[in-house]
ChimeraX commands (.cxc) that place a marker at each C-alpha (Angstrom):
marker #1 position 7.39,-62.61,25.56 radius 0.5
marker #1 position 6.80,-59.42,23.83 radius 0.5
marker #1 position 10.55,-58.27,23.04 radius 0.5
marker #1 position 11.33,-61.83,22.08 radius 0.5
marker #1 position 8.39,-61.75,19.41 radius 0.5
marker #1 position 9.26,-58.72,18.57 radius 0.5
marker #1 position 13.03,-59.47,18.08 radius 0.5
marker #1 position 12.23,-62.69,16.38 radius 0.5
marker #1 position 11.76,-63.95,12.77 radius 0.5
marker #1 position 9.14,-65.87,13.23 radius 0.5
marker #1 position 6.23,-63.60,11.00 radius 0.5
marker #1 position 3.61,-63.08,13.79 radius 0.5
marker #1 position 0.79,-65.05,11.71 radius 0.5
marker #1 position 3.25,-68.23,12.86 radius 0.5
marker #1 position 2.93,-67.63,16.22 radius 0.5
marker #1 position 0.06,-68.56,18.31 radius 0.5
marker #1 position -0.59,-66.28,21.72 radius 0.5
marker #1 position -3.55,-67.39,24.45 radius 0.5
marker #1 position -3.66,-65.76,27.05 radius 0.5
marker #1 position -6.13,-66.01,30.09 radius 0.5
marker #1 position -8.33,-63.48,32.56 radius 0.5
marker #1 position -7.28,-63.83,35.40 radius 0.5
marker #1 position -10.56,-63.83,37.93 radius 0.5
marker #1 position -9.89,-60.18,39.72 radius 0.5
marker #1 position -10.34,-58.62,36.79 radius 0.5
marker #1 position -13.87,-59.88,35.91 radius 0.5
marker #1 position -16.18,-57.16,34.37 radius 0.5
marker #1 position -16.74,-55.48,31.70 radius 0.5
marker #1 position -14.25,-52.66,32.01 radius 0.5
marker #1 position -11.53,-54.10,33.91 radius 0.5
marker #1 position -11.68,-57.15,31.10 radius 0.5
marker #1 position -11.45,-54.57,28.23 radius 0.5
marker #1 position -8.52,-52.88,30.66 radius 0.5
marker #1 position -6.94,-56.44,30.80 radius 0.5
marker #1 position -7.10,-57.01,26.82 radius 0.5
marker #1 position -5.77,-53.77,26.48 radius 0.5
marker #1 position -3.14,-54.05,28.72 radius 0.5
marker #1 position -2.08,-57.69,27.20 radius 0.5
marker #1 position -1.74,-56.20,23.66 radius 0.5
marker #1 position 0.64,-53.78,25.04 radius 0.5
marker #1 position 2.64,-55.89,26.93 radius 0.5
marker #1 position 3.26,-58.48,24.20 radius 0.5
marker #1 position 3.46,-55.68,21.52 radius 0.5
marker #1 position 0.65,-57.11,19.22 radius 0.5
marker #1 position -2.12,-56.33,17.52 radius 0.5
marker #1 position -4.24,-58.52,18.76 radius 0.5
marker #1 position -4.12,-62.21,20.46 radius 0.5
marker #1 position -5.15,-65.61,19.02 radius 0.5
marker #1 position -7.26,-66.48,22.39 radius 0.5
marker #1 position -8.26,-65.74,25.36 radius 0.5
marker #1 position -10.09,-67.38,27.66 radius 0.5
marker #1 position -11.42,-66.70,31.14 radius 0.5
marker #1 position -9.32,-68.37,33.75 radius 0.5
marker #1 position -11.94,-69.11,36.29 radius 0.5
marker #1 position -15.62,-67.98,36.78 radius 0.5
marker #1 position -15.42,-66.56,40.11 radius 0.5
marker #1 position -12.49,-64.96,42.39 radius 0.5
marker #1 position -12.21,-67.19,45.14 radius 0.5
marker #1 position -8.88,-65.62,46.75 radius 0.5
marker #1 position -9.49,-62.00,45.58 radius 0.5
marker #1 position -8.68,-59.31,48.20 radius 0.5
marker #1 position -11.19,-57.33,46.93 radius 0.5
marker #1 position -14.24,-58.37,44.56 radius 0.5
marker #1 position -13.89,-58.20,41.04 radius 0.5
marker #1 position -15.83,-55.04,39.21 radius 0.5
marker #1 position -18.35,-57.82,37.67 radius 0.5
marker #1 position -19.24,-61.25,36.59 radius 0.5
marker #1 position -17.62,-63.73,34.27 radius 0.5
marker #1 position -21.06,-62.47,31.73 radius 0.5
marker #1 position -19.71,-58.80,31.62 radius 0.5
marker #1 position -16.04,-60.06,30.69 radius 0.5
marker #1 position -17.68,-62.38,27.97 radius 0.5
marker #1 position -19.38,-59.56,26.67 radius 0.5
marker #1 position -15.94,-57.32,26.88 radius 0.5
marker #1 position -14.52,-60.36,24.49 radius 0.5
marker #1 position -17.53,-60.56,22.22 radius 0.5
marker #1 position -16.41,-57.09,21.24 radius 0.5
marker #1 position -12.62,-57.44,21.55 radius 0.5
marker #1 position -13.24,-60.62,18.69 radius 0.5
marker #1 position -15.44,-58.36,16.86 radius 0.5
marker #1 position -12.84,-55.50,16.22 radius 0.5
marker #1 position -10.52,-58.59,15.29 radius 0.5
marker #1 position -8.18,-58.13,18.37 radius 0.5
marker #1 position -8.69,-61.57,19.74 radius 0.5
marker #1 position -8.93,-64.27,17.17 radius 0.5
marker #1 position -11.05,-67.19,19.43 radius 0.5
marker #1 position -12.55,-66.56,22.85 radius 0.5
marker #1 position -13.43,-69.43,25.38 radius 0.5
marker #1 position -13.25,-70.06,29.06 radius 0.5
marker #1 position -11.39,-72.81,31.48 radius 0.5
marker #1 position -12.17,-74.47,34.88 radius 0.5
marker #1 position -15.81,-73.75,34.29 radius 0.5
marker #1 position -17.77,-76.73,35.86 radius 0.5
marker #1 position -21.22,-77.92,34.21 radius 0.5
marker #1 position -23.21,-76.15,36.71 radius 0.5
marker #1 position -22.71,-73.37,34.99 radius 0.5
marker link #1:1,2 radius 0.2
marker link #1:2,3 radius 0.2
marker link #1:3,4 radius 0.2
marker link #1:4,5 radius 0.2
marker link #1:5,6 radius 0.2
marker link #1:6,7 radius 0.2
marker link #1:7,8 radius 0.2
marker link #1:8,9 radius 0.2
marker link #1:9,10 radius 0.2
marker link #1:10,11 radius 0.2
marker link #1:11,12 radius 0.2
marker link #1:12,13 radius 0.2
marker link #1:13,14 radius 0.2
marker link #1:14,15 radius 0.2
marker link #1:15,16 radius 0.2
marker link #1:16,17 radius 0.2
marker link #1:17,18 radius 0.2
marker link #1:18,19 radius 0.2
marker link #1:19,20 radius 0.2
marker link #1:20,21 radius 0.2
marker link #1:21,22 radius 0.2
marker link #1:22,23 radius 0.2
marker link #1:23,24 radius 0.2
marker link #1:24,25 radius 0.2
marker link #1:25,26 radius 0.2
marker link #1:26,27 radius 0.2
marker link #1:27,28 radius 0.2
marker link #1:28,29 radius 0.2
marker link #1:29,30 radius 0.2
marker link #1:30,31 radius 0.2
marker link #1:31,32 radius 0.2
marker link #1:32,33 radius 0.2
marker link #1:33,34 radius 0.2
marker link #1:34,35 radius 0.2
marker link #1:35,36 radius 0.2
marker link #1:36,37 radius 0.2
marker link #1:37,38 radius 0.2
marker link #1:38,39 radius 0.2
marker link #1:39,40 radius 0.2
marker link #1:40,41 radius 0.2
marker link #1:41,42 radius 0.2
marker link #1:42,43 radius 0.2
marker link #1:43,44 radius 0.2
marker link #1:44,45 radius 0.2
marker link #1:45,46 radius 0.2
marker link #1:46,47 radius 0.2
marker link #1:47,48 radius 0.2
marker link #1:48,49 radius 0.2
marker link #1:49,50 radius 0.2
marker link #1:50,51 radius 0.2
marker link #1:51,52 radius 0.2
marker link #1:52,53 radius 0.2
marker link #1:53,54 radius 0.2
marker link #1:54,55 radius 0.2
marker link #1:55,56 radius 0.2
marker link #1:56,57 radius 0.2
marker link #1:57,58 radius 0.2
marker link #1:58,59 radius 0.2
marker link #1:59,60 radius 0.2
marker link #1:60,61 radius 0.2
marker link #1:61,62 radius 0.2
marker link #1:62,63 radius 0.2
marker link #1:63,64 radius 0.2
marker link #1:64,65 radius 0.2
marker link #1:65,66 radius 0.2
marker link #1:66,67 radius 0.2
marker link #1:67,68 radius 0.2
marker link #1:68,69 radius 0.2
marker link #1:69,70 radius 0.2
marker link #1:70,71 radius 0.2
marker link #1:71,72 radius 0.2
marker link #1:72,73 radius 0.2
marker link #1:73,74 radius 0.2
marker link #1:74,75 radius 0.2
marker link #1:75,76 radius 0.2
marker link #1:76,77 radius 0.2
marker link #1:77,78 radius 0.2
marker link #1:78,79 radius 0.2
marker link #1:79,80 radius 0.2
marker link #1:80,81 radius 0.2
marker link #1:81,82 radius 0.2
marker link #1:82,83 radius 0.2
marker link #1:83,84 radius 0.2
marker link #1:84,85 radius 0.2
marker link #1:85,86 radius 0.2
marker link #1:86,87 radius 0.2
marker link #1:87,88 radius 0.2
marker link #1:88,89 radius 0.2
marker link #1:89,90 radius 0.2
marker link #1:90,91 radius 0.2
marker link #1:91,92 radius 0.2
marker link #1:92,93 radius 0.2
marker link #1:93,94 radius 0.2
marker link #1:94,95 radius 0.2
marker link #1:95,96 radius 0.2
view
């Protein structure tokens, strides 16, 4: 997706990237890691949205670093040094 942004042109501010956290990497550090490591891959600046993918790792090998609460707070500042436009989550029941 990167290299096809990148060799588009489409200006970037027409383009609308969401992306989502995948559950292993709940936590505050591995979520900045994640962000990090999305920017990179699609060559941007920052992202649009992102939202976490589930609340908890059901299938994860090994437990995630943290909680869906340290990730949100890994976005909070990811949105505050502009890098992620919008922040949300998905599949979270009402329970929560």
């Amino acid at each position: 997706v990167g290299e096809a942004i990148a060799a588009s042109s489409v200006p970037r501010d027409e383009i609308f990237l969401q992306t989502k956290l995948m559950p292993r990497y709940l936590g505050y550090e591995s979520t900045k890691k994640a962000i990090q490591r999305s920017l990179d891959n699609l060559k941007v600046d920052y992202l649009d949205s992102l939202l976490i993918h589930f609340p908890h790792c059901h299938h994860c090998q090994t437990p995630p670093e943290g909680t869906w609460m340290d990730s949100w707070r890994a976005m909070e500042e990811a949105h505050s040094d502009n890098r992620i436009k919008a922040i949300g989550v998905s599949n979270f029941g009402v329970h929560l």
